[in-house]
N, C-alpha and C positions, 0 to 999 in steps of 0.2 A: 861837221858831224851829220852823216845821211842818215834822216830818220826817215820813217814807215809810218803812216798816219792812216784810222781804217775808224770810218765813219760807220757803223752798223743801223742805219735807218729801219723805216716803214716798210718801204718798197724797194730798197735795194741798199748793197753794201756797196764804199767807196773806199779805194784805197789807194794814197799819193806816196809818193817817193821825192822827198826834198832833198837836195844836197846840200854842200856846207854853207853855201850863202845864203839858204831859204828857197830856192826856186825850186819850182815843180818838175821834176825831169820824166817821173811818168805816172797816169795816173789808170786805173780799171776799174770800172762797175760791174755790179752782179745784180740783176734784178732777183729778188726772192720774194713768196708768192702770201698774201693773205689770204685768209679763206670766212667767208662774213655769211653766217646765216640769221638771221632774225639780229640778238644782242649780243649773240656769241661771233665773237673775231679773235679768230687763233695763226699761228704759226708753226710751222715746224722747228725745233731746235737744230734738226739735223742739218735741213736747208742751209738757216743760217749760220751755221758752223763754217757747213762747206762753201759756203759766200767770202767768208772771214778771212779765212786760210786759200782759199782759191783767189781772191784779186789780191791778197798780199800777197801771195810768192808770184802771181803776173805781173807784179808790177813792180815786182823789187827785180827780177828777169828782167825786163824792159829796162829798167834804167839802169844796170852793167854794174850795179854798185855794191856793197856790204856794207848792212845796215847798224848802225850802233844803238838806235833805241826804236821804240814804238809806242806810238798813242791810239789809243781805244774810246770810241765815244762811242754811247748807248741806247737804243731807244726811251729809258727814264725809268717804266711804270710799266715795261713788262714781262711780268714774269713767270715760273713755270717752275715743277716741283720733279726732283731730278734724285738720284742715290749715293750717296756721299761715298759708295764705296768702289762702285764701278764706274760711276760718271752719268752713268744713263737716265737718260728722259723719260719720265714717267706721266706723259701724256704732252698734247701740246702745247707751247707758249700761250698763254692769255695776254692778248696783245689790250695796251694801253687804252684803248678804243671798247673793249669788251666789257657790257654792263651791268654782268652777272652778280656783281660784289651786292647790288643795290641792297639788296635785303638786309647784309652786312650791316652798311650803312644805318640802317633803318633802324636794327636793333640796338643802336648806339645813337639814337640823334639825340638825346638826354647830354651826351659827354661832348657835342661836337664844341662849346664854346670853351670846354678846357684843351680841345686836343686842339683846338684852331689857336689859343694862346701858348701850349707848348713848343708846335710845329712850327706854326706858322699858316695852315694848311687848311680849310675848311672840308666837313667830310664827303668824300664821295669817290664812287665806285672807279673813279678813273689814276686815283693816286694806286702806288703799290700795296699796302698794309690789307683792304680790305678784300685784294684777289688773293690773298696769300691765305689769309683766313678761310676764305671759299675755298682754297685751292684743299684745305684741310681737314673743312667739313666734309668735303667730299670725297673725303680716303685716301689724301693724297700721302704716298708713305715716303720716310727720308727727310732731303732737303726742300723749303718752298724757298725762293730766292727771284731777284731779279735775275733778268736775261745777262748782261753781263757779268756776273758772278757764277753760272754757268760757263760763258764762253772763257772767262780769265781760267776758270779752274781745267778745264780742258786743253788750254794754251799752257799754263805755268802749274797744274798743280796746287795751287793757293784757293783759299775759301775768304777772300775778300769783296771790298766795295768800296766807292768813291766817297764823300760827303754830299757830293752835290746830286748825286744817286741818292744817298739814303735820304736827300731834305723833300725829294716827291715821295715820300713813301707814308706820311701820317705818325712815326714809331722815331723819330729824329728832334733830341733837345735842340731846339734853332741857334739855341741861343749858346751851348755848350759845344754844340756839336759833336754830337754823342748819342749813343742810343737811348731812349725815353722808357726807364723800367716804368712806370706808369701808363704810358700809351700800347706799352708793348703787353702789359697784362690784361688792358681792355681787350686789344683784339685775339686776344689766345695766343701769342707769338713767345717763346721763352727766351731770354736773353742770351744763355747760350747756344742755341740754335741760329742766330744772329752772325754774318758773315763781320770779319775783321774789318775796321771803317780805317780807310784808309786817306794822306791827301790827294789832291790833283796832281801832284809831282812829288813822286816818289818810287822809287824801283821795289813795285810787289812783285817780280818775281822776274823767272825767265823762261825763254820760249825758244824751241828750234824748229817752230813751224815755218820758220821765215830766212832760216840762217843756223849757226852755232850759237846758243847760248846768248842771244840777246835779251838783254834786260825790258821789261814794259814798264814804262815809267810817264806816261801819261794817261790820266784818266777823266772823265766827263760824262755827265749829260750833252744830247745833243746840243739841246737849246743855248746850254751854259758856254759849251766849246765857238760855238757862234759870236755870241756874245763877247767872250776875249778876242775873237780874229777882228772882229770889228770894234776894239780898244776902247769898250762902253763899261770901265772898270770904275771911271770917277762918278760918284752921285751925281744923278740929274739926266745922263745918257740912255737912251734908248734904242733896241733893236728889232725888230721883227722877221721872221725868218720864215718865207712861203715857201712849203713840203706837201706833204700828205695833208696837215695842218697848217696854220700859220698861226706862231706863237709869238706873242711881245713881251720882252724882258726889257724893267728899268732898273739900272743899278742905283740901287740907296748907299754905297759904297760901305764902308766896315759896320753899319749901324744898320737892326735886324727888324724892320716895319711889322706891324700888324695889320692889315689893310682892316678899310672899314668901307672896304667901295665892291666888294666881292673879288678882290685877286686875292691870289697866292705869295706866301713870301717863301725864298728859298736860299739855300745856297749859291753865290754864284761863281765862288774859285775858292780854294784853299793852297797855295803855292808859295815856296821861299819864304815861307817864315810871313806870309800875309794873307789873309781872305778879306771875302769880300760878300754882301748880299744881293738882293734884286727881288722885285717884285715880279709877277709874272701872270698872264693870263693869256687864252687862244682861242683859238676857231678849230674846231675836231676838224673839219671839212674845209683845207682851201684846192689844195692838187687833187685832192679825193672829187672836189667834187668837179674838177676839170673831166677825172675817168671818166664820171657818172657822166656826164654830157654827152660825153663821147659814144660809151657804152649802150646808152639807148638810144644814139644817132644825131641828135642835137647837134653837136659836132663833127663836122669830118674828120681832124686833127686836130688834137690840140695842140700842135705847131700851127696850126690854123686862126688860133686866137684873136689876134690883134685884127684881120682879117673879118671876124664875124662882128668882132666889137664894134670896129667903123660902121658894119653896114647896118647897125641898131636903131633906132628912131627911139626918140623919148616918151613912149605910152606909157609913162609911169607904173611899169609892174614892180609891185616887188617881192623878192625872195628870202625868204629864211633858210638858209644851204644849212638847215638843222640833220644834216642826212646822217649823223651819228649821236644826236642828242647836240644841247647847248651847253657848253660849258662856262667858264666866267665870264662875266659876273653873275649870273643866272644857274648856274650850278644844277640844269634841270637832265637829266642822261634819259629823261624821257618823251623831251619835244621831239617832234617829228616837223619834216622841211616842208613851207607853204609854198606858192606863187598867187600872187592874189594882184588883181586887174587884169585876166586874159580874157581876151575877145576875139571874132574870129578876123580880126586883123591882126591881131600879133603872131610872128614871127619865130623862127626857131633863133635868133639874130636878138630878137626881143627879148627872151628866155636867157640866152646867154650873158645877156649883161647885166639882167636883174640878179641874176643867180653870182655875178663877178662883184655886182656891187651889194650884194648882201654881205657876202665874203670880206671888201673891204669896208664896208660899215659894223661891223664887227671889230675890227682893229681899231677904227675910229673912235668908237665907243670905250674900248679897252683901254689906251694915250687918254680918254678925257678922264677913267676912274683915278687911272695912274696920276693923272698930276693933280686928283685931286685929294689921295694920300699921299702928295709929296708936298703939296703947299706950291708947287711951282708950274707955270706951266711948261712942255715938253719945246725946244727951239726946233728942231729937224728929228726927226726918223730917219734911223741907219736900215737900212733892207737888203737881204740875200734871200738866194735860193732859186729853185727854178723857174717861178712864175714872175720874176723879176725881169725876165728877158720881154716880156710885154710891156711895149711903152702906154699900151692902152688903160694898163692894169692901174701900172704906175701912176697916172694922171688920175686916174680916179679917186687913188689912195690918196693920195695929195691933195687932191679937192675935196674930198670928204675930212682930211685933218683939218684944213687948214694952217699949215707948213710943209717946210721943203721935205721930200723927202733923198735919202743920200742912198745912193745906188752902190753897192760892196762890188771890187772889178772883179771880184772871182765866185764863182759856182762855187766851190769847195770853202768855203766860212767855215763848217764844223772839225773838217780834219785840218785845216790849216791853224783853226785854235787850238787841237787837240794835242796839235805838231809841236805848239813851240810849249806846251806844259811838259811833253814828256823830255825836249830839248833839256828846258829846267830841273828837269826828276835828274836826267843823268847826268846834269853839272854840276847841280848843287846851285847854291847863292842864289838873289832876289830873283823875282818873277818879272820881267819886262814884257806886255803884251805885245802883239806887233802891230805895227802904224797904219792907222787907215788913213788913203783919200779916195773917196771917192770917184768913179768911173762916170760918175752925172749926177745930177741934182735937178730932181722936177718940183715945178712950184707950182701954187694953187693957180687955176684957173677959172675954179667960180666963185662968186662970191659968197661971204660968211653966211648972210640971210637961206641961199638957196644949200648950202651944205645943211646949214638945220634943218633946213625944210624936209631933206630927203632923210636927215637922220631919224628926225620925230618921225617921218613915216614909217622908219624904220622899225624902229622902236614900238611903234603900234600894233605893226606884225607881228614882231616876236608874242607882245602881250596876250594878241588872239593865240597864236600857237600853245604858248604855253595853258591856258584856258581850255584849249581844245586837246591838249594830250592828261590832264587830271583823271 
């Protein structure tokens, strides 16, 4: 069965073309553009429409095939207020990152320890529910919805959404999985206004964007689609996934955690008659802040990376890469990013690595909450995405966990999970995720003492940071 699998990211859309054995026969990206002013970071709808539909029909073209189904994965949390009747966009996407909701937030922190025990979710301006609300104080008329609920409806017609979409959104029973009349009353949101909640494998609808009449029958978060390519479905596994962010999801398996270390619990598949949970927590900034490097000159390229990391000397600077606000466990969308120990010996070389290993001490941090609402500690770290390709990157994570971590052999994790859900939507019968081995395994390299040492420095950063953005 050749399916069509189309990753809708941050910074670009990805779309693969598997044939009947699972291999890749062809794949196309489309970069599409953010636009960040102050706390506002928006997107075009139209862009990524035409991202969606553009490397899906280049790459169903490329690979000589006719396609039988299609998986969609999403950016999560962002979303945009559009007309049920015409289709049309009624201003731009509030991308996931934008921290306009915050006042939202604010007039609600009295309810957050009921909505963080219905969701799962602790409150803040980065999940969905509280931009939709914005989106409606601010006149927005018609539908507010997440971004893929937008693009399905434009593809197929359908006013739908995923589970594992709705469980970022604050307005999601965790534990029913079902929309929250209670959560949904708090933030103004009416229940029938509420797209159709749909599972991970299941044909909502169909599309001849791509073909005749093909059915879409996979759906996801991005994070979540990750997660299954990298077969971390049994409790206790772990993923992290470096993007635009780098996000760590640990599967709690069919039982639904309420963290008590500041992560997220969410959705983590609904497929063949089985789901599944996972906790979940990120770094707003790990690719972003590669740009940022770049962008003010830091960096030549950042295919350059591995490159400047070597030539770093250990003047113990360190970075808080807060360049979009902190997110878990620190839940702050108003820190701003420090460097603190520069002198006029340090380097641009210098900067880069404090700024890399801020990034991965963040993750670091994130694995020690996680195992310590699971009771267990974590064995290895499964990792994809594109900053994976740095072995420098990689050794550092590794040193800062203190275990291995396991290298995914393919770029594509999110459409390759997203691939075989919608496999499952149009067969029908149980969910089998697909097999991971890893393509390498880095092991720690320093020891336990000196990873705390640089963590508690870490950690002391952040403490100023956030004191100094109050």
């Amino acid at each position: 069965m050749p399916v069509l699998a189309i990753d809708q990211g941050t910074s670009s859309t990805k779309a693969i073309v598997l044939d009947d054995d699972g291999i890749v026969v062809a794949k196309v990206t489309k970069s599409v553009t953010t636009r960040t002013v102050a706390d506002q970071v928006t997107q075009d709808p139209a862009e990524l429409l035409a991202s969606v539909i553009g490397a899906g029909r280049e790459a169903v073209a490329h690979s000589g095939r006719s396609i039988d189904a299609v998986g969609l994965a999403n950016q999560g949390e962002t979303v945009m207020a559009w007309d049920r009747v015409s289709g049309a966009p009624d201003g731009p996407a509030i991308s996931w990152q934008d921290g306009r909701a915050a006042a939202v937030c604010g007039r609600l922190q009295d309810h957050a320890e009921r909505l963080h025990a219905l969701t799962g979710l602790p409150l803040d301006p980065y999940f969905s529910a509280p931009k939709l609300t914005w989106l409606q104080e601010q006149g927005a008329k018609g539908a507010v919805t997440t971004s893929d609920t937008w693009l399905l409806h434009q593809l197929t017609g359908e006013f739908v959404t995923d589970v594992t979409t709705a469980s970022r959104s604050l307005v999601l029973d965790l534990d029913a999985r079902q929309w929250s009349s209670e959560a949904l009353e708090l933030f103004g949101l009416p229940l029938e206004a509420m797209p159709r909640l749909t599972t991970c494998a299941e044909v909502v609808g169909y599309t001849n964007a791509f073909g005749p009449d093909i059915p879409i029958s996979g759906l996801a978060v991005d994070q979540q689609a990750a997660l299954i390519a990298q077969g971390c479905l049994e409790s206790g596994l772990a993923k992290c996934t470096y993007g635009t962010g780098a996000f760590l999801l640990l599967s709690t398996g069919s039982t639904s955690l309420r963290s008590t270390s500041g992560l997220s619990s969410s959705v983590a598949f609904e497929a063949g008659g089985s789901h599944g949970y996972c906790l979940d927590g990120q770094s707003y900034t790990a690719g972003a802040a590669i740009s940022w490097l770049a962008r003010i000159g830091l960096l030549r390229d950042p295919a350059a990376l591995d490159a400047a990391l070597d030539g770093a000397l250990d003047r113990e600077l360190v970075a808080v890469p807060a360049l979009a606000g902190l997110g878990s466990p620190w839940w702050s969308p108003s820190a701003r990013g420090t460097i603190e120990g520069l002198g006029l010996e340090s380097t641009a070389e210098d900067i880069i690595r404090a700024v890399i290993e801020g990034v991965c001490a963040q993750i670091a941090i994130l694995c020690r909450a996680a195992t310590k609402d699971m009771g267990s500690p974590l064995q290895a770290l499964r990792v994809d995405g594109g900053l994976t390709r740095s072995s420098s990157l990689l050794q550092i994570q590794a040193d800062l966990l203190q275990i291995p971590v396991e290298v995914y052999p393919s770029p594509d994790a999110t459409a390759l999970g997203v691939a075989a859900l919608a496999r499952c939507g149009r067969d029908g019968g149980p969910f089998e995720p697909p097999a991971f081995e890893p393509v390498a395994v880095v092991e720690p390299s320093m020891t336990a003492d000196e990873a705390g040492h640089r963590l508690a420095r870490f950690e002391a950063a952040v403490a100023r940071s956030l004191e100094a953005s109050k």
